[in-house]
C-alpha positions as CSV (number, residue, x, y, z in Angstrom):
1,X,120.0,94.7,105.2
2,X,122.4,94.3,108.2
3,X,121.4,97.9,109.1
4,X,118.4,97.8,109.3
5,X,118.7,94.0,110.8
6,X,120.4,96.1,113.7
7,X,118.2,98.8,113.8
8,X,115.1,96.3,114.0
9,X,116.7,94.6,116.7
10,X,117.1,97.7,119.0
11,X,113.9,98.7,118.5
12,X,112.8,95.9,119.3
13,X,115.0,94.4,121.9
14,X,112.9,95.3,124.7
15,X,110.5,92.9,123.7
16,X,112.2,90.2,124.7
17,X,113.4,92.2,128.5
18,X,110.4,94.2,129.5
19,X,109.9,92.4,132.8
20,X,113.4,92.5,133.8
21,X,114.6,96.0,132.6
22,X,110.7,96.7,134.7
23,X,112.2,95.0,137.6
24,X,115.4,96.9,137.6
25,X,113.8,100.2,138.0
26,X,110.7,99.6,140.1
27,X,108.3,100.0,136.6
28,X,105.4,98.7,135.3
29,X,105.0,96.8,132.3
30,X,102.8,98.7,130.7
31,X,105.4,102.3,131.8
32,X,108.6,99.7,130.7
33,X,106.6,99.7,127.3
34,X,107.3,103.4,126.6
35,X,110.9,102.3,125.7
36,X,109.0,100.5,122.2
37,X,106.5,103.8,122.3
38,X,109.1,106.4,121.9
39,X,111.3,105.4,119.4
40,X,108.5,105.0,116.7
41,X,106.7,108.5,117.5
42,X,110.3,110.3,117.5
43,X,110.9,107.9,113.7
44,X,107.3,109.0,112.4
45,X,108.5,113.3,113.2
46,X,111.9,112.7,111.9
47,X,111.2,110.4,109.1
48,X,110.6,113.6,106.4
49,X,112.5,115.9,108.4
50,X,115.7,114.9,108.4
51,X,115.3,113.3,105.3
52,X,114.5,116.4,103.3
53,X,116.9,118.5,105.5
54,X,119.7,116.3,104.2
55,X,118.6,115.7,100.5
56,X,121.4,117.1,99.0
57,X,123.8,114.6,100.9
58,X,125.9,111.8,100.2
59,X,123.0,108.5,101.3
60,X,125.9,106.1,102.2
61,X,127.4,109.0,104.7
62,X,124.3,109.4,105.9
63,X,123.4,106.0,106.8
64,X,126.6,105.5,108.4
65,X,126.3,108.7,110.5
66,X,122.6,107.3,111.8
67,X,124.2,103.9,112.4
68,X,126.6,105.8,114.6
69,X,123.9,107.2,116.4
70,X,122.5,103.9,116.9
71,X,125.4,102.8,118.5
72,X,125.6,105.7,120.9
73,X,121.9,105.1,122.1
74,X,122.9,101.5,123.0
75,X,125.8,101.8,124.8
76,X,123.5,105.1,126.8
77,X,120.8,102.2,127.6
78,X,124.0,100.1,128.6
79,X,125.2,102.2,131.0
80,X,121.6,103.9,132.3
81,X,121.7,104.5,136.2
82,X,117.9,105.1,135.7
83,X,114.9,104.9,133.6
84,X,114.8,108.4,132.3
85,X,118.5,107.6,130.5
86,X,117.1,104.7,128.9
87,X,114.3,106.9,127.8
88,X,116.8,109.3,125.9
89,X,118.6,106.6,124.3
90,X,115.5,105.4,122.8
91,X,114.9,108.4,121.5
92,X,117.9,108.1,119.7
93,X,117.4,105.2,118.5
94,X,114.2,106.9,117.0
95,X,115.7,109.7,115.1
96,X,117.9,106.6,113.4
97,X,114.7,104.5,112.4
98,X,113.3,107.8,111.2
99,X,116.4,108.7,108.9
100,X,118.1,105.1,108.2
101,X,114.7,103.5,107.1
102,X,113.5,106.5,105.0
103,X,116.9,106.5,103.3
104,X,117.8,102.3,102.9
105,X,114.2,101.3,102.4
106,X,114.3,102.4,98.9
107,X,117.9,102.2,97.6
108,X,117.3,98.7,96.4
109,X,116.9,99.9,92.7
110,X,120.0,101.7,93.1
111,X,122.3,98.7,94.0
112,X,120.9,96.2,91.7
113,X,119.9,95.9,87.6
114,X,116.0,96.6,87.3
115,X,115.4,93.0,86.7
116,X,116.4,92.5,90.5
117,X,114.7,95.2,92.4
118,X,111.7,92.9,93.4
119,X,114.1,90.2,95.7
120,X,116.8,93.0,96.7
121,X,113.6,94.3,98.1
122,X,112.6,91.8,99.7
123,X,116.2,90.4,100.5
124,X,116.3,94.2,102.6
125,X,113.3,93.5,104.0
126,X,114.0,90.2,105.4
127,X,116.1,92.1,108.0
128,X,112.7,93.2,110.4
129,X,112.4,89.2,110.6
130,X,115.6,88.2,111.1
131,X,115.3,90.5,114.0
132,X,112.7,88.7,115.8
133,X,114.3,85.2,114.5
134,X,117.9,86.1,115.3
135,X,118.0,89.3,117.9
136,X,115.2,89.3,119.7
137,X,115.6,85.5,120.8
138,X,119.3,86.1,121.0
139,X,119.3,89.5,123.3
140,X,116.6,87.6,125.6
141,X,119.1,85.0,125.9
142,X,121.8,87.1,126.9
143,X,119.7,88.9,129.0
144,X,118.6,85.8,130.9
145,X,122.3,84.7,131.4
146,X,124.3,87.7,131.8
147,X,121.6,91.1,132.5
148,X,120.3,93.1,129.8
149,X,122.5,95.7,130.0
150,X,124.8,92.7,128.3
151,X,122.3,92.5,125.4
152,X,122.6,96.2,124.3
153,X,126.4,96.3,125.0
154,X,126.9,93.3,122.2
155,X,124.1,95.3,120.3
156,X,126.5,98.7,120.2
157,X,129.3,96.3,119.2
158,X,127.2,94.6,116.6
159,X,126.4,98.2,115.3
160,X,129.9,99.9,115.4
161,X,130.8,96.5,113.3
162,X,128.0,96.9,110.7
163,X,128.8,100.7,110.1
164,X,132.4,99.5,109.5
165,X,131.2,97.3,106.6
166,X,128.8,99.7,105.1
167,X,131.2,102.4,104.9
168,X,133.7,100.0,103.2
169,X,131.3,97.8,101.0
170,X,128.6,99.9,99.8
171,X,129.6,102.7,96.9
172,X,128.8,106.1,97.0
173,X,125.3,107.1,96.5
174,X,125.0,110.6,95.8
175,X,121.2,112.3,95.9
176,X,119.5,111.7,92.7
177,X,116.2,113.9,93.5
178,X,115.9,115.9,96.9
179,X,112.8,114.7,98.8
180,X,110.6,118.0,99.2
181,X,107.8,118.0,102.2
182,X,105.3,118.6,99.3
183,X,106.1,115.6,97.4
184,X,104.7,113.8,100.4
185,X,101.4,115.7,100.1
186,X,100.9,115.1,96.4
187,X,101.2,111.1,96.9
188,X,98.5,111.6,100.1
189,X,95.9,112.6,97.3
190,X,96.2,109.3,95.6
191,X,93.1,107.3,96.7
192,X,95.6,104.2,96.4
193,X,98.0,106.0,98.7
194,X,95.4,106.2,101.4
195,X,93.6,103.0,101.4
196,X,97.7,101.6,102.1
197,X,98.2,104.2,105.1
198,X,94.5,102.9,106.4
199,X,95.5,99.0,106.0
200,X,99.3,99.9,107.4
201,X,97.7,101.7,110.1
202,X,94.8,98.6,111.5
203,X,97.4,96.1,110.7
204,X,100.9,97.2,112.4
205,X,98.3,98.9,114.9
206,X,96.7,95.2,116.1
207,X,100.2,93.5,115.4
208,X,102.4,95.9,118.2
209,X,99.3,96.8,121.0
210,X,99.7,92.9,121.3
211,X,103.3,91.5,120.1
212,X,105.0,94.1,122.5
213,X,103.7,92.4,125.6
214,X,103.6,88.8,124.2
215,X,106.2,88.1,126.9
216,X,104.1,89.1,130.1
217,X,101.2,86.8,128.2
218,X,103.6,84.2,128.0
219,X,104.6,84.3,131.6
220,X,101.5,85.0,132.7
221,X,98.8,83.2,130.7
222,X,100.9,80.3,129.7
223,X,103.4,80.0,132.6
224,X,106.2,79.6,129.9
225,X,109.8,80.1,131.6
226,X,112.3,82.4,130.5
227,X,114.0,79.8,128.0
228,X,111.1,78.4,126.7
229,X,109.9,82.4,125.9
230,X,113.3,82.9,124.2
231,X,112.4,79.4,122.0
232,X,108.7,80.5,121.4
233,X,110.3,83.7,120.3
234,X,112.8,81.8,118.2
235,X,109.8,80.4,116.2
236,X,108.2,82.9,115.8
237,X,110.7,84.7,114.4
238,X,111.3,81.4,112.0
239,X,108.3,82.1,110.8
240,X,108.0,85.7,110.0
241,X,111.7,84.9,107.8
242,X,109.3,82.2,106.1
243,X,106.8,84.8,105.7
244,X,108.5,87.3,104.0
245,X,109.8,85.3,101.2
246,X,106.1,83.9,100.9
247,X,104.7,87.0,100.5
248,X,107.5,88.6,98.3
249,X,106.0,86.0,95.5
250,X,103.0,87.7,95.5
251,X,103.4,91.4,96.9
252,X,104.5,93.1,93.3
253,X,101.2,92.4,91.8
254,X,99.0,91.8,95.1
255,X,99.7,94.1,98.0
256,X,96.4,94.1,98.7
257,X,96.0,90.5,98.8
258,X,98.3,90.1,100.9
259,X,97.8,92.5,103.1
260,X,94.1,91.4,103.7
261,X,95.3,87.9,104.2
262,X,98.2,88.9,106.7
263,X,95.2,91.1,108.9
264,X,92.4,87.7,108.5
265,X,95.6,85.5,110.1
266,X,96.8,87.7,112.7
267,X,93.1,88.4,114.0
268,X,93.2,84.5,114.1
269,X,96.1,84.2,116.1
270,X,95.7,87.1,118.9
271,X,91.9,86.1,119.1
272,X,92.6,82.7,119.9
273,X,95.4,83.1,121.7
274,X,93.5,84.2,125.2
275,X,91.8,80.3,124.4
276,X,94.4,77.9,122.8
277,X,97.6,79.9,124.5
278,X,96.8,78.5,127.5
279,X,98.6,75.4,126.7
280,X,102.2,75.7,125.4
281,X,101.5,73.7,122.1
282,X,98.9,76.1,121.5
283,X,100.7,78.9,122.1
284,X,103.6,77.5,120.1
285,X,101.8,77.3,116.9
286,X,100.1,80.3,116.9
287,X,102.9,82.0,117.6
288,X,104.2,80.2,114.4
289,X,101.4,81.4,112.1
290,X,101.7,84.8,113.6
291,X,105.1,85.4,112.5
292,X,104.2,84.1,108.9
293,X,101.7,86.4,108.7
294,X,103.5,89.4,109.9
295,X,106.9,88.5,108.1
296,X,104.6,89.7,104.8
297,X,103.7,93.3,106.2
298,X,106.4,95.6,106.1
299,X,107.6,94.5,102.3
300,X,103.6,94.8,101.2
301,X,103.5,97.8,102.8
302,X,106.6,99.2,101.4
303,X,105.5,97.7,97.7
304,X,102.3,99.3,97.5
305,X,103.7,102.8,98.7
306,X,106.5,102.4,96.2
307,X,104.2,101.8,93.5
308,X,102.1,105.2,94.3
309,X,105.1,106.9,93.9
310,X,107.3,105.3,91.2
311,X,109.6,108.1,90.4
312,X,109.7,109.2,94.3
313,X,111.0,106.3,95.6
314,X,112.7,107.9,98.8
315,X,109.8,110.3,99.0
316,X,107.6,106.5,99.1
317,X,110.4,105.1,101.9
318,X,109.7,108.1,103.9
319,X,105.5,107.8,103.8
320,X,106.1,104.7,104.9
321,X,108.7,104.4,107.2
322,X,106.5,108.0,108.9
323,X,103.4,105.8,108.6
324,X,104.8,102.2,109.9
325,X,106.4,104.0,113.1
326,X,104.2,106.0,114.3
327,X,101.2,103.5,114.5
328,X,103.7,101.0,116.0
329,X,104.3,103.5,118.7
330,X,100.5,104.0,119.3
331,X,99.9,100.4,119.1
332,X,102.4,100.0,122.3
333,X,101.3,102.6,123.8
334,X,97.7,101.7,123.7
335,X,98.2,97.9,124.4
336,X,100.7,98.9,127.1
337,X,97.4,101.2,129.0
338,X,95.1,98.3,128.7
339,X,97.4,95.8,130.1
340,X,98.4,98.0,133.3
341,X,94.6,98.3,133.2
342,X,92.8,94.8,132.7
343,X,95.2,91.4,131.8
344,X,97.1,90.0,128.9
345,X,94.4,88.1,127.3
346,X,92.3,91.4,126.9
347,X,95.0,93.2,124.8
348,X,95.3,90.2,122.9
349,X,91.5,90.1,122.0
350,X,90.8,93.6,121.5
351,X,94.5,93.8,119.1
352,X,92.5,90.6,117.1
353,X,89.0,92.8,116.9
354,X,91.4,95.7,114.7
355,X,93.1,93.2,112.6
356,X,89.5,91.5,112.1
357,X,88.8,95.5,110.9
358,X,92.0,95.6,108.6
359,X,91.1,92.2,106.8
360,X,87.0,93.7,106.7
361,X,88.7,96.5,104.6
362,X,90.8,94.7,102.4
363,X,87.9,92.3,101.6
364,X,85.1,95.1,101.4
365,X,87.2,96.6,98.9
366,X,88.6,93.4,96.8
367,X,86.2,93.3,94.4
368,X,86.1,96.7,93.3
369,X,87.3,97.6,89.8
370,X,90.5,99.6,89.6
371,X,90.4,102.6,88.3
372,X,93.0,105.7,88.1
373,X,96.5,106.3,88.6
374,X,96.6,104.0,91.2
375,X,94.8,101.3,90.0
376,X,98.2,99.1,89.8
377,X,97.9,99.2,93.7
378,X,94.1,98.0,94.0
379,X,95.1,95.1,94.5
């Protein structure tokens, strides 16, 4: 959990900065949004790469060699005289999404008696957000009082510190089954499979081509200062924690369910946000029920690939962590070209119009009698 806390944190750090690390090189917003674009396109190639090209290794080793990595690519960012350097340290931090999540996502049922996969699950989980709650909020802070260059240095030390207590906490976790490329395709034929890389794909799709630029819409649209942002950030953050634990009630037996209701509250949110985020209380609360809605995503996502594959479970890890990544970095890439383009309150309606088309799906589909192998996912 504090790996991937850290690794969520990176990636997402930037959230939190883009005007400022903008500023500092003479970039757009929507070009100072590439730094969330790259790292999720480099995690969706690597994600079955590297995870089948080192199969036969040691997990724990491996986790703690990608952590290193991730400590490298924030002290690069650091120390960047330029924006192409920050560039190559975020794809760094992309090859160690790509291999850490595919890898850690799953290892739950490994670490835990069967009884206790479910919450170790979601207890792993509750790391993506306790990086908005916790990191984000916390690296915006520091970047408001002492650069953000400061905010990745403490995040390379936070790293080096993590690594040190996974090497010396967790036991050894030699491969039990080597992830093949091919497994991958054989779970792509399940109609179960596919209906969760659809939903994954609207829903992370609307939540990142409009969460990534929340802070320009703050400044912009609701003339929110920087410390207020880092509070508004704060609870939203809250709220996604409050989310996840919500969800992971229900996400075993409903990932469908959830899912649908997630994509109906985040279409809520960034469709009124253009309206009722003019005002701060407005924007306040949505924010709020934005983060409880997301906070569910990533564990329902995870659940229902798990469950399509439930004697793959790294194979399942990888699908997902390949699927989650790269439509977060198409989502920031896309919302990052309409902003330079039109305003903030456009991305934010046109990201609500794809989750209204997630939660359309979901509920098209809801009634429909299970049937098949992966009927246990219909749901």
């Amino acid at each position: 959990m504090s790996g991937i806390f850290a690794i969520v944190t990176t990636e997402i750090l930037p959230i939190g900065l883009l005007t400022s690390i903008g500023s500092s090189f003479t970039v757009s917003d929507g070009m100072a949004g590439l730094m969330m674009t790259m790292p999720g396109f480099l995690a969706a190639v690597t994600a079955p790469v590297v995870t089948a090209a080192t199969a036969r290794l040691d997990r724990r080793l491996m986790l703690c060699a990608f952590l290193l990595l991730l400590a490298l690519a924030n002290f690069l960012a650091a120390a960047a005289p330029d924006f192409r350097l920050v560039l190559i340290s975020r794809v760094l931090v992309g090859i160690t999404i790509g291999g850490f999540w595919s890898i850690g996502a799953g290892l739950a049922e490994r670490l835990v008696p069967p009884a206790s996969v479910g919450r170790a699950t979601a207890v792993i989980f509750s790391a993506v957000p306790l990086g908005s709650v916790l990191g984000v909020p916390a690296g915006t802070l520091v970047g408001e009082l002492a650069g953000w260059r400061t905010a990745f240095t403490a995040m390379g030390a936070l790293t080096v510190g993590v690594l040190v207590m996974l090497f010396l906490l967790v036991p050894p976790l030699p491969p039990v089954q080597a992830t093949r490329l091919g497994v991958l395709g054989g779970m792509l034929r399940g109609a179960g499979t596919r209906f969760a890389l659809l939903l994954t794909f609207l829903v992370v799709l609307a939540h990142f081509g409009t969460y990534t630029y929340v802070t320009p819409f703050l400044e912009r649209v609701t003339h929110a200062g920087g410390g207020l942002i880092t509070v508004f950030l704060l609870l939203y953050g809250a709220g996604g924690i409050l989310g996840n634990f919500l969800g992971g009630a229900w996400v075993a037996r409903y990932p469908r369910t959830v899912f649908g209701i997630a994509a109906g509250l985040i279409a809520a949110v960034t469709l009124l946000l253009p309206v009722l985020g003019r005002g701060e209380t407005g924007a306040v609360i949505l924010l709020i029920v934005w983060g409880i809605a997301y906070g569910t995503v990533p564990v329902a996502s995870q659940t229902w690939f798990s469950k399509a594959a439930p004697h793959a479970p790294e194979a399942a890890s990888v699908l997902f962590t390949a699927s989650f990544q790269a439509t977060f970095s198409l989502g920031a890439l896309a919302g990052g070209g309409v902003l330079d383009r039109t305003s903030p309150s456009t991305v934010m309606l046109l990201g609500g119009c794809v989750a209204a088309l997630a939660a359309a799906a979901a509920a098209a589909r809801f009634t429909e009698r299970p049937t098949g192998p992966d009927s246990e996912v219909r749901r």
